[in-house]
Structures are given as structure tokens and as C-alpha cells.
N, C-alpha and C positions, 0 to 999 in steps of 0.2 A: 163312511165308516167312522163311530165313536173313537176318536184315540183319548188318552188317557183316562186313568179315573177322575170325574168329576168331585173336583177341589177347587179351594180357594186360592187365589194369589198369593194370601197369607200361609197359606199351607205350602207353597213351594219354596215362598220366601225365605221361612221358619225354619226347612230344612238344613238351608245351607248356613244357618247362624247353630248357634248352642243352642240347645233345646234338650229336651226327657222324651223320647221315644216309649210309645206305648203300644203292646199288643194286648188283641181282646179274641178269647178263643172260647165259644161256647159249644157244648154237646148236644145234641137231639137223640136222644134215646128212640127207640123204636116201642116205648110203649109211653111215650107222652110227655114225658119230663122233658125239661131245658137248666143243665146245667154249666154254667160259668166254669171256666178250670184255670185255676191256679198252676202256673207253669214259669219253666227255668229258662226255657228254649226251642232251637228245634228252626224250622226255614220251611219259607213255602218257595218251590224253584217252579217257573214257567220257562215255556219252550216250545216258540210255535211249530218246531221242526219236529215234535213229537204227538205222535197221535190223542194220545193221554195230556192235553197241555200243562194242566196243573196237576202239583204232587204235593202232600205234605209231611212232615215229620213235628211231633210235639213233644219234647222234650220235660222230665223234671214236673210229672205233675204226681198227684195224689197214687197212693199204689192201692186203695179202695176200690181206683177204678177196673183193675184185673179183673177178668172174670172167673169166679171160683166154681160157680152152681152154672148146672144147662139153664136156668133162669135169669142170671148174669149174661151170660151168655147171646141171649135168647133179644137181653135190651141191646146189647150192646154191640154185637154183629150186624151192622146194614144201619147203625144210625148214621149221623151227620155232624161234621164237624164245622162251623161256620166261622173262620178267620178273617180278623180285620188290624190294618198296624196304623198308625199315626204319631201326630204330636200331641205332647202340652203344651199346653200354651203359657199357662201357670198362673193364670188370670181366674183357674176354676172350669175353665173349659179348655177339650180337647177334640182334635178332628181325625175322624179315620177312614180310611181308605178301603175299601173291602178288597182279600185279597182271594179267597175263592168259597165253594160252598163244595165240604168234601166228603164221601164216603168215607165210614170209619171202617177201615183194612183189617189194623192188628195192633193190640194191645198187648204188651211186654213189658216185664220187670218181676224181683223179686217183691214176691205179693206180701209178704211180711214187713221188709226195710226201703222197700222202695229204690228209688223214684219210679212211674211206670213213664212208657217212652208210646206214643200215639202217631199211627203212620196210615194217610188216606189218599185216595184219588179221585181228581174232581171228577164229577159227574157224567161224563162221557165214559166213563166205568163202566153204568148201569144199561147203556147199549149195546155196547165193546161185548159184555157178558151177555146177553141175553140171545145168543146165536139163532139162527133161525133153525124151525125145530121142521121145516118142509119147504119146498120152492116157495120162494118170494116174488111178488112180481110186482112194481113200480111204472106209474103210468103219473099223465099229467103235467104238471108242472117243478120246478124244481123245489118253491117254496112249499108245495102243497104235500110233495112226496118228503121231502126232510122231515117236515112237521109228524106227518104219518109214521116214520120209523121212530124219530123220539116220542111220540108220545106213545108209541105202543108200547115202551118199555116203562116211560114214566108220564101217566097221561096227565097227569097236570103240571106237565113241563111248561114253562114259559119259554117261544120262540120269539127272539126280534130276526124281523130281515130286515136288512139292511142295502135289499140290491132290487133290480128290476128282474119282474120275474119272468122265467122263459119255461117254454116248450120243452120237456124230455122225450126221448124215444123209449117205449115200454123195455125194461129188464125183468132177469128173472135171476135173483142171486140161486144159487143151490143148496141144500141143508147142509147145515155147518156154518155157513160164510158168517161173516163179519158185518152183523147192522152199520156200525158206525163208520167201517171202510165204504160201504155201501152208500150211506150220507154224503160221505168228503169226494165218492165218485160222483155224484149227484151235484152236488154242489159244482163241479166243476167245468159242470153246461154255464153257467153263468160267471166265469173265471173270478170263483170267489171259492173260502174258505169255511166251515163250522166248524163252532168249538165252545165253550161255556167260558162267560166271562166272569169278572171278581164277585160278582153277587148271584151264580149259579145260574143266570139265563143261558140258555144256548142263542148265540149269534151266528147268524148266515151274511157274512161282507168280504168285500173285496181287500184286498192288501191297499194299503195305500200307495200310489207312487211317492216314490223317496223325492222328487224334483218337484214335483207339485202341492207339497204338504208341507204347510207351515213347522218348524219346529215346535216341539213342547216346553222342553228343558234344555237348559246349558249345561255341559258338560267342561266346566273351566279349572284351567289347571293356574290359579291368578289368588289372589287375598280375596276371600269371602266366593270361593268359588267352590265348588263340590268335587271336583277332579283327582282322585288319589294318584293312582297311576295309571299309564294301559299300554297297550303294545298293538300298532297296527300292521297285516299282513298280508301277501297277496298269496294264491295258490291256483294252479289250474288240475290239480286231481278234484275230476268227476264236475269240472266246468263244461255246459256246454252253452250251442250258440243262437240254437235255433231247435225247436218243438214241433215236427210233426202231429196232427192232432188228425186222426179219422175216428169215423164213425160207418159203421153199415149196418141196418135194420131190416133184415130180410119180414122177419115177423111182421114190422108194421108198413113193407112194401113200401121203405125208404131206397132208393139208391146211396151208396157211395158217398160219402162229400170229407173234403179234411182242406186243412188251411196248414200250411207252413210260416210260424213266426220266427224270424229270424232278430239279432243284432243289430239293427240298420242305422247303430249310431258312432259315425266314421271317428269319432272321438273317442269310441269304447275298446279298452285294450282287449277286446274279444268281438268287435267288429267282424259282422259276417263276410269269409271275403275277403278279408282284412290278412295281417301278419301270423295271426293265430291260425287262422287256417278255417277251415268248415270241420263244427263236433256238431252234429243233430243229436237231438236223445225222440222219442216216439211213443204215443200215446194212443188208446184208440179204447171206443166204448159205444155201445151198442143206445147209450142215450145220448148220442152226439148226430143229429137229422139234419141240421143246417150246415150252410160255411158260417157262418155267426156262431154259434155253438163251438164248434170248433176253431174259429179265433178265438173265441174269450177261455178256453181250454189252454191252448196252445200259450197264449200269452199269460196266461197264468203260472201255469209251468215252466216257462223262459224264465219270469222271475225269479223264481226258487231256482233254478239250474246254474245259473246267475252269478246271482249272489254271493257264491261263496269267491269269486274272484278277489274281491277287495273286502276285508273285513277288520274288525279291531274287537280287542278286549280289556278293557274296562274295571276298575274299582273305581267307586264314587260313593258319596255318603247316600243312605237309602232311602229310596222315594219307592215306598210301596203303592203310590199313583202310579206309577208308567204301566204300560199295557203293551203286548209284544205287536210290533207294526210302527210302534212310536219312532215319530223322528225327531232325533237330535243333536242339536249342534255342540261339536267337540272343540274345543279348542288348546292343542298340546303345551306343554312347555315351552316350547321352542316358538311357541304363538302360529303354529299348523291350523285352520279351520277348517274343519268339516264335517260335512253330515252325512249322517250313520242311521241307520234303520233298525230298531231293536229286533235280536230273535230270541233272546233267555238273558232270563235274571235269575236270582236268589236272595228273596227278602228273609234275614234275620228276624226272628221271634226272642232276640232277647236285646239286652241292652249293649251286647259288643256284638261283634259278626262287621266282614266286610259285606259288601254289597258286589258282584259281580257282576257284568254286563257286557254279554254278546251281541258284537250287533251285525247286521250285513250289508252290501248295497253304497261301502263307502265310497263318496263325491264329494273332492275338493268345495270349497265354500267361501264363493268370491269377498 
């Protein structure tokens, strides 16, 4: 899996010295124009724990752009909003970060005095909405059938996969259902995740292991370090410890099969078995035909069940490179290390804003 946005060393370095933070926020009209906007503020928040991962708010721009006439209108309903933030470098050049590529929502403000205020949702929108208007049915593989639901909504979507691809057992969502819940169910034959990243592809990858994955960033709380403040916590509401995962396909004359992943790591304060106790949570889907399917199911969902045991929360100066999955090492005041696994930020689109950061998956860090 790609963790962060691809930058330069210089670009990480930069952040945590002085510098002029820059955002760039362009328009795509829905009848051809591309226009640049002039803006006050406003935050793009990511958040892998939400179906919609990316959101936007644009703050402080022209109030020209209200729509007045059903022709205003007409552009300006269903265009796109393409955000990106970085530095100066002040040398003449500057580097940016793309931070998503968003449907434009809803345009407000007094259309005479201004400012207008711009609020959009990344691309998984345009799925999310497009319900199925009769039984769906889903065969194949997992990359093949993802591919198939997003591009029926947007057929010149760019798909990157990111995983090996597997065998699903044929579905049939019912009218009404949810394309995009339908994808993240699909996706999880191969215990991985979709979702569009900062330049509007949709990605189909695995979470990273937090123990196995290099950090990105330092999170220091030291002289020339980026660490404002944070607070680390532990919680067991809605912890669990282990993921039953079945599957039964009567239609494709599958039997039966499911994998139970447990905790099996005697050091984890949620140890199956252990002092905590046995919490299973249970999952189960009619494209789940192997026990392989359903461990990489199961253990996917461990993760996330997981995670919320041990977590921190975070202000740090903003690195609109990070990407939700990122891992990084934090280092406290009190000279604590450890590493944290991002699940939601909030990049400022202006020149003050803290930077917030949630993360999950916390492990001391030898």
C-alpha cells in the first residue's frame, strides 16, 4: 500500500522549520471551465473510519460564485473541486500536496456582500448516490467486480489495486442498496479496504501493519520538532478480540467455510484468552467461498475492532502529505515513543488552523 503523499525530504523538512503555507483550490464547472478561487479558508478532514473518507469546506471566496439563474446552477451543481496545500520555499518555487478531488455539494453566502462558503465530498459520493435502480449481481473477482461498480457510476474512473486479487462468490445486492457499501463488502474478500485518494483515484489496499511499516513522520515534541500537544488513551467500549468471518453460497453450490481470527498476541492487553476476556464481533457474506477469504476478512476486521484500545490525539504543525494508514512515530514530552497509525486529520486551507490528528493501533517504540 502507498503511504503517504509522494514528497520530497525537502518538503517534510520545510514543514517543521518557518515557512508560508500555501493552498491551491481550483473549480471544474460542469460545462468546461476551470477556474482557480481565491479563498480565506475552510479544511479538508479525512477519516478512514468513514465511509465518505474525504470532506471539504472552502471558506471566504468570490460570492459571484452563488448560483443565481437554473444556468448557474446547471454549472455549478455536480462540478469538482480539486485541492491541493504545501510550502514555499521562497526560492520561487513551491511543492503541493494533493489533498483530494471533490464533488461540489453546496454553495452559500450572501450573494450581494459575500464571502460564499463551498462544501464537497470526495468522490465516493458519486457511488454512494447512484443506488441500484434493480437486483445487482456481482461475480468474478474482487478487483474486476470493484472496478465494475465504480466505473458504472463514473466510467472513466481510474482504479489502482493495490492487492492480490481473489475469487468472489456471486452477490446480488437488492434495489435501493448501497453501490459503494457493496465495493467495501467486496473488497473485504481480500482483507483490504477502497476509497479515493488525494488526486481522486480510487484505491483498493490493505491497511498497513503498524509493526511492520516503517514510519513516515516524526511527531516530536523537542526544538525543531512538529509536536504541539496530544493526549494518549486507552478504552474497551466496543473493543473486540476476535472476528468470526463466514461465508455460505447456496446459489454458487459453495458449502459453508468461516475462519475465526483471534488476538494471539500474549503481550496484547486484549489478548484472546487473556485477562480481558473472549469479545468476538461476526461477520458473514455470501462472497466469502474459501477459509482464505474469510481469514483475510476476518483479520481485517480484527484490525479495526482493535484499534480503538490504545489511541492518541494529536496537534502537530500540518503536513497535508500524510495519508490515513500512515505510521508515525510520536515522541511525548516526557520523551514517551511511540508509534501510532493515522485514522483522521484536518488540513487547514488557510494560514492559521491547528492541524488535528487521530490516530489508532498505539505501540510503545523501543
Amino acid at each position: 500500500m502507498t503511504v503517504v503523499y509522494p514528497v520530497s525530504a525537502r518538503f517534510l523538512a520545510r514543514i517543521a522549520e518557518s515557512h508560508i503555507p500555501v493552498t491551491e483550490v481550483v473549480l471544474f464547472t460542469t460545462d468546461g471551465r476551470v477556474i482557480p478561487l481565491d479563498h480565506g479558508g475552510g479544511q479538508v478532514a479525512v477519516d478512514r473510519g468513514q465511509a465518505l473518507r474525504r470532506t471539504c469546506t472552502v471558506t471566504g471566496c468570490d460570492p459571484g460564485l452563488i448560483p443565481l439563474t437554473p444556468a448557474d446552477e446547471l454549472s455549478t451543481y455536480g462540478g469538482r473541486l480539486r485541492i491541493s496545500a504545501g510550502v514555499d520555499y521562497g526560492d520561487g518555487t513551491r511543492e503541493l500536496a494533493a489533498l483530494g478531488v471533490f464533488r461540489l455539494d453546496e454553495v452559500s453566502g450572501d450573494p450581494s456582500l459575500g464571502p460564499a462558503t463551498l462544501t464537497g465530498k470526495a468522490l465516493e459520493c458519486v457511488i454512494q448516490d447512484d443506488a441500484f435502480t434493480a437486483p445487482y449481481r456481482a461475480t468474478g473477482t474482487v478487483i474486476t467486480a470493484i472496478t465494475a461498480l465504480i466505473q458504472r457510476s463514473l466510467p472513466g474512473a481510474d482504479v489502482i489495486a493495490q492487492i492480490s486479487d481473489a475469487p468472489i462468490g456471486s452477490r446480488t445486492w437488492d434495489t435501493g442498496a448501497d453501490p459503494w457499501a457493496a465495493a467495501q463488502e467486496i473488497a473485504a474478500v481480500a482483507g483490504a479496504e477502497c476509497y479515493t485518494n488525494g488526486d481522486g483515484a480510487f484505491v483498493i489496499a490493505v491497511l498497513p501493519d503498524l509493526l511492520a511499516t516503517d514510519p513516515v513522520w516524526e511527531v516530536a515534541a523537542a526544538e525543531g520538532g512538529v509536536y504541539v500537544r496530544g493526549t494518549r488513551s486507552m478504552s474497551a467500549a466496543g473493543v473486540k478480540n476476535a472476528v468470526l468471518a463466514r461465508g455460505e453460497n447456496a446459489a454458487d453450490g459453495v458449502a459453508p467455510v468461516q475462519w475465526l481470527a483471534t488476538d494471539d498476541d500474549p503481550g496484547s492487553p486484549t489478548y484472546w484468552g487473556g485477562p480481558y476476556g473472549r469479545r468476538p464481533d461476526f461477520y458473514s457474506s455470501s462472497t466469502l467461498t474459501t477459509v482464505s477469504a474469510c481469514r483475510q476478512a476476518a483479520e481485517l476486521r480484527l484490525r479495526a475492532a482493535r484499534a480503538p484500545n490504545a489511541r492518541g490525539d494529536f496537534s502537530a504543525v500540518p503536513n497535508p502529505a500524510l495519508e490515513p494508514g500512515d505510521v508515525l512515530r510520536v515522541i511525548h514530552p516526557d520523551g514517551l515513543r511511540e508509534l501510532h497509525q493515522v485514522q483522521s486529520f484536518s488540513v487547514p486551507l488557510g494560514l492559521d488552523g491547528e492541524f488535528p490528528i487521530t490516530t489508532i493501533g498505539a505501540k510503545e517504540d523501543a
